[in-house]
Biotite code that builds the C-alpha atoms (Angstrom):
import biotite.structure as struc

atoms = struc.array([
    struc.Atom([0.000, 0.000, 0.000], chain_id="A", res_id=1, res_name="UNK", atom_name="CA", element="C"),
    struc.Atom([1.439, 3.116, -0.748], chain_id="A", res_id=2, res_name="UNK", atom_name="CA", element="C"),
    struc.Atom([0.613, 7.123, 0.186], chain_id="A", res_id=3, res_name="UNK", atom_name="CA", element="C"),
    struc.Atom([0.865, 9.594, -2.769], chain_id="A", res_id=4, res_name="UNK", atom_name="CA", element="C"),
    struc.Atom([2.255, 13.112, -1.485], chain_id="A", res_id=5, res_name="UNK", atom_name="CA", element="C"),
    struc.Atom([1.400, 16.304, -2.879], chain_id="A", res_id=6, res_name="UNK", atom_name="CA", element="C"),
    struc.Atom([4.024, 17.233, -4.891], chain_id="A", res_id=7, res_name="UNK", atom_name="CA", element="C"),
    struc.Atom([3.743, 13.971, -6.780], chain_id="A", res_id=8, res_name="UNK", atom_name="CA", element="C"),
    struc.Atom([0.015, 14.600, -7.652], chain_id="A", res_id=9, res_name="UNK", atom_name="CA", element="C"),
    struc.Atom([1.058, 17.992, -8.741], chain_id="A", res_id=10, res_name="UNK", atom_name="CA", element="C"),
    struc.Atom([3.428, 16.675, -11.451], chain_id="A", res_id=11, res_name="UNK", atom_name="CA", element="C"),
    struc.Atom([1.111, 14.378, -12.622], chain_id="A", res_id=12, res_name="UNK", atom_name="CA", element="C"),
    struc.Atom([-1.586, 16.641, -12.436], chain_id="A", res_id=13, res_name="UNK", atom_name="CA", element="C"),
    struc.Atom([0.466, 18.774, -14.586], chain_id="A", res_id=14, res_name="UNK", atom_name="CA", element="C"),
    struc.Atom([1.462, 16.331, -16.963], chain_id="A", res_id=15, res_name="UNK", atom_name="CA", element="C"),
    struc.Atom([4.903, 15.101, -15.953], chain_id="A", res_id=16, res_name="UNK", atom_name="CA", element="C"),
    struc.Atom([5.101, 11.806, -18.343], chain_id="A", res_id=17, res_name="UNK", atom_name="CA", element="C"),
    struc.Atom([7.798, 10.094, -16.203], chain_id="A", res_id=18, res_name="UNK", atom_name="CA", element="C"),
    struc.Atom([5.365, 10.689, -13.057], chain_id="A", res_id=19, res_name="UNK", atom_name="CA", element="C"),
    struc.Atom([2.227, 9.430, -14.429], chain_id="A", res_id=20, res_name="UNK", atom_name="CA", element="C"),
    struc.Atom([3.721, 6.168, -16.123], chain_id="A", res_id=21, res_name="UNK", atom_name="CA", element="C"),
    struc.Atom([5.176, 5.203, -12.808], chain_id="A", res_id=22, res_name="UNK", atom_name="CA", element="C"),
    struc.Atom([1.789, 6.029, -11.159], chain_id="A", res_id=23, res_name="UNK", atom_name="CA", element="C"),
    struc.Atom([-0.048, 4.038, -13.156], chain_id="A", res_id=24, res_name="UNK", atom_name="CA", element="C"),
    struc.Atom([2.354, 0.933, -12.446], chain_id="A", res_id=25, res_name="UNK", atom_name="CA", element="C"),
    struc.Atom([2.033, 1.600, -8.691], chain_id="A", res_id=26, res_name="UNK", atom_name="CA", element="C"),
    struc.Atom([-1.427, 1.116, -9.361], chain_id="A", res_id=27, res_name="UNK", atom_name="CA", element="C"),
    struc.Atom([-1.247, -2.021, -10.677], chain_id="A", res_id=28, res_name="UNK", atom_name="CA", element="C"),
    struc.Atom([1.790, -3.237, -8.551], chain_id="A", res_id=29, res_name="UNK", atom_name="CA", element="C"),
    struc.Atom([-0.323, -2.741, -5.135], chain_id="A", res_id=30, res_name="UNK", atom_name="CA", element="C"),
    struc.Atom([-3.603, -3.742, -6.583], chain_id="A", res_id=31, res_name="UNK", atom_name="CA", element="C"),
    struc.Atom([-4.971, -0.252, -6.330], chain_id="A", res_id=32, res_name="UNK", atom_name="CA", element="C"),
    struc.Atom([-3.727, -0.219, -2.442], chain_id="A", res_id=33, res_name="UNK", atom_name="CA", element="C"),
    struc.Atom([-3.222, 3.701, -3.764], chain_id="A", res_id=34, res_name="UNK", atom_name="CA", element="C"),
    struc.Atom([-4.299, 6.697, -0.982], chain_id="A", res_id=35, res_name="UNK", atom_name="CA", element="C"),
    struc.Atom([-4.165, 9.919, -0.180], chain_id="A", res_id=36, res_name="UNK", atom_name="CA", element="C"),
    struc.Atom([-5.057, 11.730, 3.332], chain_id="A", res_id=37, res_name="UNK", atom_name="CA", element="C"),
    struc.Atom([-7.409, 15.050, 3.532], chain_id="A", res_id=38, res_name="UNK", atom_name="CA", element="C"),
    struc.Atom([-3.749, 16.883, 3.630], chain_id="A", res_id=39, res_name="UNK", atom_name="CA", element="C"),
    struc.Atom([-3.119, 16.004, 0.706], chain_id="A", res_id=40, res_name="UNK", atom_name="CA", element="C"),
    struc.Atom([-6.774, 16.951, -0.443], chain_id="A", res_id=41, res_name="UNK", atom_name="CA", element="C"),
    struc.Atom([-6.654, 20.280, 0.456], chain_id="A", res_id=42, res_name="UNK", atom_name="CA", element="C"),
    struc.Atom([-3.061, 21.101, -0.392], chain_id="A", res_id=43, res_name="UNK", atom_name="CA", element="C"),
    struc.Atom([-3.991, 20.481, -3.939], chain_id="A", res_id=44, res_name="UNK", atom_name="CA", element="C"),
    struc.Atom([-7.370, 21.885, -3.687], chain_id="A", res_id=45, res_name="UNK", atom_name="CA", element="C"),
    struc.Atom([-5.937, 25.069, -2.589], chain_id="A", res_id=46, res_name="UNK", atom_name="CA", element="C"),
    struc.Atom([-3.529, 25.583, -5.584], chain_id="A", res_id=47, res_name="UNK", atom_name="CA", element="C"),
    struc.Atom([-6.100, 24.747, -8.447], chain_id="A", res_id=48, res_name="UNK", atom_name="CA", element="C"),
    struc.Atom([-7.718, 26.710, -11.315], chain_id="A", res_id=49, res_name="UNK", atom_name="CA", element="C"),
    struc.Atom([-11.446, 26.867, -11.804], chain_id="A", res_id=50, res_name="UNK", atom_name="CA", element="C"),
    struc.Atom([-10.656, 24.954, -14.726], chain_id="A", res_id=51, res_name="UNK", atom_name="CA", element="C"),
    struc.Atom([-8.710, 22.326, -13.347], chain_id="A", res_id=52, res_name="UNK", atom_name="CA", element="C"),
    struc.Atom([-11.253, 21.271, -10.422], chain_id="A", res_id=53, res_name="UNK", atom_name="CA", element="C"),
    struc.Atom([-13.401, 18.303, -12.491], chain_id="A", res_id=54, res_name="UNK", atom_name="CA", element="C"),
    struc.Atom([-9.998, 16.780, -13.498], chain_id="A", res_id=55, res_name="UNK", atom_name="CA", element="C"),
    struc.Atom([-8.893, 16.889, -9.689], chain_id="A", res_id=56, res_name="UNK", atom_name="CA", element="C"),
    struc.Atom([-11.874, 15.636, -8.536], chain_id="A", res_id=57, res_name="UNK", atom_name="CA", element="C"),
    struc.Atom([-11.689, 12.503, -10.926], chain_id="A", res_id=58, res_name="UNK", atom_name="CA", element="C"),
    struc.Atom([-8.031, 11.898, -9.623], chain_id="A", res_id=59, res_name="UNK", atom_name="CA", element="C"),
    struc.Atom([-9.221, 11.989, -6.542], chain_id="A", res_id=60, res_name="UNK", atom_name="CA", element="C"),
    struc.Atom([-11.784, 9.334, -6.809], chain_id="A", res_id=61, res_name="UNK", atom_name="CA", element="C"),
    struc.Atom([-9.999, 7.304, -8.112], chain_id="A", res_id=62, res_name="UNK", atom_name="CA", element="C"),
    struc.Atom([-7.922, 6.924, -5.089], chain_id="A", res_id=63, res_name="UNK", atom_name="CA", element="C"),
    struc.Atom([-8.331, 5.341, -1.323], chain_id="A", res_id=64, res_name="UNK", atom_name="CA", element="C"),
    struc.Atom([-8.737, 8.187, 1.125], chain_id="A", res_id=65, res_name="UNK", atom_name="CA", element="C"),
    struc.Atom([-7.144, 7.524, 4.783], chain_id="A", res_id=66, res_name="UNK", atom_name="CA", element="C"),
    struc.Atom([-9.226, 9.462, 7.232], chain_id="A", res_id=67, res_name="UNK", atom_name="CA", element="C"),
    struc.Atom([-7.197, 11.520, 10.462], chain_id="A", res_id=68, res_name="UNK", atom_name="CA", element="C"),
    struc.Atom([-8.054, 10.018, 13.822], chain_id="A", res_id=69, res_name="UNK", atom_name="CA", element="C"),
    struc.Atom([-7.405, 10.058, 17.086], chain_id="A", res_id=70, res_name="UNK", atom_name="CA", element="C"),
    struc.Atom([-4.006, 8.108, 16.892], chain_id="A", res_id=71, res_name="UNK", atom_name="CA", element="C"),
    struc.Atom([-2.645, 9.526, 14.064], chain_id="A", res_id=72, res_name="UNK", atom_name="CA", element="C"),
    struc.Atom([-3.077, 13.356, 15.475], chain_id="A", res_id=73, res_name="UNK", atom_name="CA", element="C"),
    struc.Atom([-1.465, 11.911, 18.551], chain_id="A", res_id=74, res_name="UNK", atom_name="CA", element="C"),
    struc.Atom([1.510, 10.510, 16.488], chain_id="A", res_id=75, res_name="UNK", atom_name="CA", element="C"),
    struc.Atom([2.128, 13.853, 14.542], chain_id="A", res_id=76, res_name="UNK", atom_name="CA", element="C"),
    struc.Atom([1.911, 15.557, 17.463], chain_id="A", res_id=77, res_name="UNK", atom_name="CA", element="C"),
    struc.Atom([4.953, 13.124, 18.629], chain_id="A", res_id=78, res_name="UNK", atom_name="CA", element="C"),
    struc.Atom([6.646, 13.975, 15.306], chain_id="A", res_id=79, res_name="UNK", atom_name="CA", element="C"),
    struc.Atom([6.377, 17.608, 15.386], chain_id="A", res_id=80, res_name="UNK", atom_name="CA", element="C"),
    struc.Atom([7.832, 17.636, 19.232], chain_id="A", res_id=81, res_name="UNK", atom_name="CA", element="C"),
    struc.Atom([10.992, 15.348, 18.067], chain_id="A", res_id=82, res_name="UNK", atom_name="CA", element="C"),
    struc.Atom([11.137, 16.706, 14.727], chain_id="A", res_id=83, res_name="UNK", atom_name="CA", element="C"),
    struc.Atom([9.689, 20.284, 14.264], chain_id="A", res_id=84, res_name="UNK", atom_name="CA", element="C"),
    struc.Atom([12.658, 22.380, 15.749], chain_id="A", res_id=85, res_name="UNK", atom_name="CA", element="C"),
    struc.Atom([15.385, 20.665, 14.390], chain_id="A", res_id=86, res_name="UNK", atom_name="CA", element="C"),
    struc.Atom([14.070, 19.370, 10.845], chain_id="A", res_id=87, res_name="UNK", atom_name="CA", element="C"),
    struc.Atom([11.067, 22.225, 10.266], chain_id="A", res_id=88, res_name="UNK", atom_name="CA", element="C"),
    struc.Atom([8.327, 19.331, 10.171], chain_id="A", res_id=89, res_name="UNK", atom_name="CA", element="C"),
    struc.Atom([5.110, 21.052, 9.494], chain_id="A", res_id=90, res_name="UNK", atom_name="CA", element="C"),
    struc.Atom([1.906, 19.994, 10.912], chain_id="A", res_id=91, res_name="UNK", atom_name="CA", element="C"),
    struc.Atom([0.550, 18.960, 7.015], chain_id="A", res_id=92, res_name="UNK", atom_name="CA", element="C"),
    struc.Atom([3.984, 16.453, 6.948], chain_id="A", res_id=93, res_name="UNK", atom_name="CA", element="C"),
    struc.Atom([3.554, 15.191, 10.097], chain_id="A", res_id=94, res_name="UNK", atom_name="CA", element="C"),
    struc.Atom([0.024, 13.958, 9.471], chain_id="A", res_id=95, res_name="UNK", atom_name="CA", element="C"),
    struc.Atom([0.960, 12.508, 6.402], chain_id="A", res_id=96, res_name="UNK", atom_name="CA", element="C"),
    struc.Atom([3.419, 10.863, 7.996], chain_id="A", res_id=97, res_name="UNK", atom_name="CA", element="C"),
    struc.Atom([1.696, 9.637, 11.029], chain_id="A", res_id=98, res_name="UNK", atom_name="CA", element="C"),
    struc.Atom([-1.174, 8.576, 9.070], chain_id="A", res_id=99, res_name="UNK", atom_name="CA", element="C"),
    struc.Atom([0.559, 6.555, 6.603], chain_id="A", res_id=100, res_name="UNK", atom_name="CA", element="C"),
    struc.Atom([2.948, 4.595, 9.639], chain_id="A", res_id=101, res_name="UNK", atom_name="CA", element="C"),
    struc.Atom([-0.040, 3.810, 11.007], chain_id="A", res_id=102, res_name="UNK", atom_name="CA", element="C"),
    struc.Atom([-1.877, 2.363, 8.025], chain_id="A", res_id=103, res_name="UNK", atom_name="CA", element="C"),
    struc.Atom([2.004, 0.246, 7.586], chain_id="A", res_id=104, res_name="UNK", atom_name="CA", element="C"),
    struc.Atom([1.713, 2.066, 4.077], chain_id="A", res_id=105, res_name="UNK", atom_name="CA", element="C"),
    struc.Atom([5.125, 3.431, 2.318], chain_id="A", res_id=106, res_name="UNK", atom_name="CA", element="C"),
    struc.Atom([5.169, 7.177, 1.610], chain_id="A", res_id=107, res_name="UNK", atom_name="CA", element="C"),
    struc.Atom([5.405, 7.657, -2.271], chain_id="A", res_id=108, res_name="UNK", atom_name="CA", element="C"),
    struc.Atom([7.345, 11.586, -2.132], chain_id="A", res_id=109, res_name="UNK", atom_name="CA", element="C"),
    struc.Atom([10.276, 13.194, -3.779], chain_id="A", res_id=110, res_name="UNK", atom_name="CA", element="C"),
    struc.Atom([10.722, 15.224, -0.621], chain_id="A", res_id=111, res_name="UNK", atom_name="CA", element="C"),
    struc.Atom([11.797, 12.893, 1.572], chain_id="A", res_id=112, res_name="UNK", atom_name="CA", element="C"),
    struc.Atom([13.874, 15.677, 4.028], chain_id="A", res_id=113, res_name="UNK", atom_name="CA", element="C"),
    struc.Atom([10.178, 16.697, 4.883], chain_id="A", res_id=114, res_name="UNK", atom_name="CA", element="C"),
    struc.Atom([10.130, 13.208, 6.666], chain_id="A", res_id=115, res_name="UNK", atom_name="CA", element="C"),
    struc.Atom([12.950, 12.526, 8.769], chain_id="A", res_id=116, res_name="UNK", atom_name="CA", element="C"),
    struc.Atom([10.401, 10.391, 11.142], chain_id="A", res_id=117, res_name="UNK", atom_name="CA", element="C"),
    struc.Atom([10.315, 8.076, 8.769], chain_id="A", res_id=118, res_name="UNK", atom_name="CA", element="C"),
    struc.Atom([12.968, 5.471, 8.452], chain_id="A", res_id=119, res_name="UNK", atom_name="CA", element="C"),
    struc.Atom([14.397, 4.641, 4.300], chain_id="A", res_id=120, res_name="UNK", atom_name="CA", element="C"),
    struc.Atom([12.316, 1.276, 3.976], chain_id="A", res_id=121, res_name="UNK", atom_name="CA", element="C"),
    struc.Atom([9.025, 3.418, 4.417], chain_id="A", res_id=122, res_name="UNK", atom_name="CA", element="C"),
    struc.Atom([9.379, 5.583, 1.282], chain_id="A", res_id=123, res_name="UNK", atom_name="CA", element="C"),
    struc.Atom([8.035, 4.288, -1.737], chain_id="A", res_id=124, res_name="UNK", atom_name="CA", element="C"),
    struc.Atom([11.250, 3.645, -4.683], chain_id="A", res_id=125, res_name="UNK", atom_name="CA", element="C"),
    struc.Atom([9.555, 5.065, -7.724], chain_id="A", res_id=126, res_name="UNK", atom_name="CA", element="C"),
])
C-alpha cells in the first residue's frame, strides 16, 4: 500500500510523463492499495484553477482516502515535538506521515527531508 504526497500529484496533475507512467504501475503493482489523506486533499485543492477542479476531482476518486483520527493526530503531534525544531516538520507532513505509519503504508514523495520520522524502507522507490 502506498501514500501519494502532494508534490507527486502535482506533477502528474500537470502532466509530468515520467510521473504518471510510474503512477499508473504503482497502481497495478499494489492492486490499487493507492491513498491519499485530507492533507493532501486540500493542499492540492488550494492551488487549483477553476478549470482544473473536475480533473482533480476525478483523480481523486480514483484513489483510497485515509481518514485523520485520534491516533494519528497523537503521532504527529509526537513527530512535530521530536522533529519540528530541528528538521522544520510542518503539521501537514507530520500527518501525512503519522497517518501513513499507522496504516504500515510506504510514503510515495520526492521530498523525503520533509520526513525525517520516517525510516528509508518506508518511502516508496519510484
Amino acid at each position: 500500500m502506498v501514500v501519494i504526497d502532494s508534490d507527486v500529484i502535482i506533477w502528474m496533475l500537470r502532466g509530468d510523463k515520467q510521473i504518471t507512467v510510474q503512477f499508473k504501475k504503482t497502481v497495478v503493482e499494489n492492486e490499487g492499495n493507492v491513498f491519499v489523506t485530507p492533507v493532501q486533499i486540500a493542499e492540492i485543492f488550494a492551488g487549483i484553477l477553476p478549470g482544473e477542479k473536475s480533473r482533480v476531482e476525478e483523480f481523486f476518486g480514483a484513489l483510497g482516502v485515509f481518514t485523520i483520527d485520534e491516533r494519528a493526530g497523537r503521532l504527529a503531534g509526537d513527530f512535530i515535538n521530536r522533529f519540528g525544531k530541528s528538521h522544520n516538520v510542518t503539521m501537514a507532513d507530520a500527518l501525512i506521515a503519522a497517518v501513513s505509519s499507522l496504516n504500515n503504508c510506504t510514503l510515495w514523495t520526492r521530498n523525503r527531508k520533509h520526513y525525517p520520522m520516517l525510516q528509508r524502507d518506508r518511502f516508496y522507490e519510484a
